[in-house]
N, C-alpha and C positions, 0 to 999 in steps of 0.2 A: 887501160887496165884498172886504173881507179877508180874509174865510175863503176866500169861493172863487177866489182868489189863489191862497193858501196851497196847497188844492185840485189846482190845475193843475199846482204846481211841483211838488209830491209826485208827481203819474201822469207829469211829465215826467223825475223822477229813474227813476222806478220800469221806465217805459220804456227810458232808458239801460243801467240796471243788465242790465234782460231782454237788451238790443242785448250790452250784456261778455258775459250769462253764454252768450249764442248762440255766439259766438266758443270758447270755450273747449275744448269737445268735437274742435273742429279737432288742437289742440293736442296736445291727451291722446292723439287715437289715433297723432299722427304719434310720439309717444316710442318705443313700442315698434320701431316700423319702425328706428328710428337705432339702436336697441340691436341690432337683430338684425343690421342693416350691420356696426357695431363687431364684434360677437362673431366674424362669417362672416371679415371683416380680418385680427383675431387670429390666428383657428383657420388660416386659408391663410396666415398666415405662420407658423405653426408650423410645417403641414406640410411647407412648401416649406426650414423650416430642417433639420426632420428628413431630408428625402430628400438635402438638400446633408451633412450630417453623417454618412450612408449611403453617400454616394456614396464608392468603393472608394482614387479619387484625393485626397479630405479626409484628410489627416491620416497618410498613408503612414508605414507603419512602417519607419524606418531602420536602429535599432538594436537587436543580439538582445545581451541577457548571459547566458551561462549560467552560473550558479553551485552548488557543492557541493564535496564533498571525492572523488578521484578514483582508484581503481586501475585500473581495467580500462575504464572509460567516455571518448571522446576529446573533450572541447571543441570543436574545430572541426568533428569530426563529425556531433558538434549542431546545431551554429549551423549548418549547411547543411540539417540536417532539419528544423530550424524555418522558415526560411527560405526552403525549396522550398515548403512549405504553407502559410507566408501570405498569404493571397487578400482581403483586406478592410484597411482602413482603421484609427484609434485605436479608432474606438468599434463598429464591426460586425465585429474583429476574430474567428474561431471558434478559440474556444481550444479547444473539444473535440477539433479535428482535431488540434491542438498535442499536447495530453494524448496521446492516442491512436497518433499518431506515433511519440512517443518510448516511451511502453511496447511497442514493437515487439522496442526493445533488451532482449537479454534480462536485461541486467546494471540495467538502469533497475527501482527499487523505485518509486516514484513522484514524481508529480509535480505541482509548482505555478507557475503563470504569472499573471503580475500587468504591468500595464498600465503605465509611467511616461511621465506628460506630457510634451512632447506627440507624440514619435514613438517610445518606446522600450519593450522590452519586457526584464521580467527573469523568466528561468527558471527555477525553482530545482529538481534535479534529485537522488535521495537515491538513493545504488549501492545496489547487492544485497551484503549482506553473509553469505556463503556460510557453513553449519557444516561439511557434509560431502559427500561423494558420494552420490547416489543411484542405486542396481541399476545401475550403469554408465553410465549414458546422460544422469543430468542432477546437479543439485545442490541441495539444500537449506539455506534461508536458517531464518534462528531460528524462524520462525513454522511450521518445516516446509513452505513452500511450493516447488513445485517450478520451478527455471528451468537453462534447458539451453542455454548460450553456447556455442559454438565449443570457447574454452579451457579448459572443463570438465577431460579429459582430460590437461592439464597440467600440473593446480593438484596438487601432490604430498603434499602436507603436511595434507592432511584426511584424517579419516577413510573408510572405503567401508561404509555404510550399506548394507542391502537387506532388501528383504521381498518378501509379494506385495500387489496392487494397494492404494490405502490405507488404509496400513498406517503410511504416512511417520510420520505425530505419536507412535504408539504404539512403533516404533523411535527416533523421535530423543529423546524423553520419557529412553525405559530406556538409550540411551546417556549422555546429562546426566546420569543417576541413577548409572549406573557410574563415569562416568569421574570424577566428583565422588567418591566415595570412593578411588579408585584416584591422585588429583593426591597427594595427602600420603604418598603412597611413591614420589612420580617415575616412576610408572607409565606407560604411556599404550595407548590401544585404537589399534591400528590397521584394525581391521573388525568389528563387529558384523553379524549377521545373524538373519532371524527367516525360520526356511522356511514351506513351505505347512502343514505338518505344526502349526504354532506355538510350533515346536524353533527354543530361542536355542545360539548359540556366539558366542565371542568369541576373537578375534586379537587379542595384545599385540603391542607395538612390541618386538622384541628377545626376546620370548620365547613362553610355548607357547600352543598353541591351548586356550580352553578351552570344555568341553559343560554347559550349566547344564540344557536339555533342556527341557519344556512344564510341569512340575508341579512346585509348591512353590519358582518360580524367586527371589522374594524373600529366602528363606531360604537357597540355595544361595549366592545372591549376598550374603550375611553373610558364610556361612562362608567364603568364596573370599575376600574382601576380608578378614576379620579373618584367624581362625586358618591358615588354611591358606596365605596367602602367607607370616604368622608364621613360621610353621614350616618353611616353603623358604626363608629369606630369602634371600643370595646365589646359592642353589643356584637358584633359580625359572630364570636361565638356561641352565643345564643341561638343562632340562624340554621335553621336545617338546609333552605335553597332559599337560590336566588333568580329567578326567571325573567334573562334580559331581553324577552321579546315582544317588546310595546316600543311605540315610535318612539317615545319623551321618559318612560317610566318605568318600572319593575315591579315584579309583584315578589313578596317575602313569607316564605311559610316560617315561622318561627318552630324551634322545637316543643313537641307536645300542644302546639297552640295552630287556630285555622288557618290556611293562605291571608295576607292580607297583598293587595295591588296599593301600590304607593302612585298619588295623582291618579285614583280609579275613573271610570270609564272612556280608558283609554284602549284600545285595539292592539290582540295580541298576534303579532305579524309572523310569527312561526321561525 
């Protein structure tokens, strides 16, 4: 009797346990349902914070700073052209139209815009910093690139560079080259030029014009910086030209007086 006791209560645990594990597959499949509830929850409250953070009225920009150091470019000129183009909010701001904008100006070298919490924006805006004229019509900044403002025309105290089309870096290269030799006698270039031909001359400030001409211009341009201003020294303004296209020598037209060739019948090599 007591085993098959025993017997009965074992097939009635064993039945139980079958009844739990019946249960359980309920369980298991509903997990996955609640995770996918949660995640879909999340994800739409993402979105719905993204389109609110999008939205053009979130976070309005109130404040433009423009900053840099300034000759020719106006601050409040700015800030009205940044300002007329901002169409978006802190965070969907388009700064490329910003960017884009202001290189309109032709005096703007570039530019960078940066975001400050939570309405402001800071400009930061780098002028054109001009060497010289260019064939009349525009101006060249260090890198010889070309930009052509309004006041171009006004700026008096540069150089007048020209050539033909470009040409700019290989003229403003040989002018740094010259005028760099030519500072440590208080000289100064007031025009360079390179024709179609690939004939150089050069105009000093206060004194004569000079022909260095297409062939062996390195060397011309020695001698013209060394010995031969040497040997004009205060008289150089007296000199209307100086014509450095002979192998060894120069020829000098004096003002109001005939050409003279110095070391004549020497050969003028063009």
């Amino acid at each position: 009797m007591n085993a098959i006791v025993m017997t009965n209560s074992m097939h009635e645990e064993k039945l139980s346990s079958v009844s739990r594990d019946n249960s359980n597959p309920d369980k298991t499949e509903s997990r996955p349902i609640v995770s996918f509830i949660f995640i879909f929850l999340v994800m739409t409250l993402f979105i719905l914070a993204g389109w609110r953070l999008l939205d053009p009225a979130t976070l309005p920009i109130k404040h433009v700073r423009i900053e840099g150091n300034f000759q020719y470019l106006s601050t409040e000129k700015m800030q009205t052209m940044v300002s007329d183009v901002i169409s978006g909010g802190f965070f969907n701001l388009n700064v490329t139209s910003i960017n884009n904008t202001l290189l309109k100006e032709p005096w703007v070298h570039w530019v960078s815009v940066q975001r400050i919490w939570p309405d402001g924006l800071s400009v930061q805006v780098k002028e054109q910093t001009a060497i010289g004229h260019w064939n009349g019509s525009g101006l060249l900044n260090a890198s010889a690139e070309i930009f052509s403002p309004q006041e171009a025309e006004f700026i008096s105290a540069l150089p007048f560079l020209s050539g033909p089309a470009d040409t700019q870096h290989i003229v403003l290269n040989r002018y740094k080259e010259i005028q760099q030799a030519l500072s440590s006698q208080n000289i100064q270039i007031n025009s360079l030029s390179l024709s179609e031909r690939r004939a150089w001359q050069i105009q000093l400030q206060q004194g004569p014009l000079v022909i260095l001409g297409r062939s062996d211009v390195e060397n011309r341009i020695a001698r013209f910086t060394g010995s031969v201003l040497a040997g004009l020294g205060k008289d150089i303004s007296r000199v209307k030209k100086i014509d450095m296209r002979y192998t060894n020598g120069f020829a000098v037209e004096w003002n109001n007086e005939p050409p003279q060739i110095i070391e004549p019948g020497l050969k003028n090599n063009g």
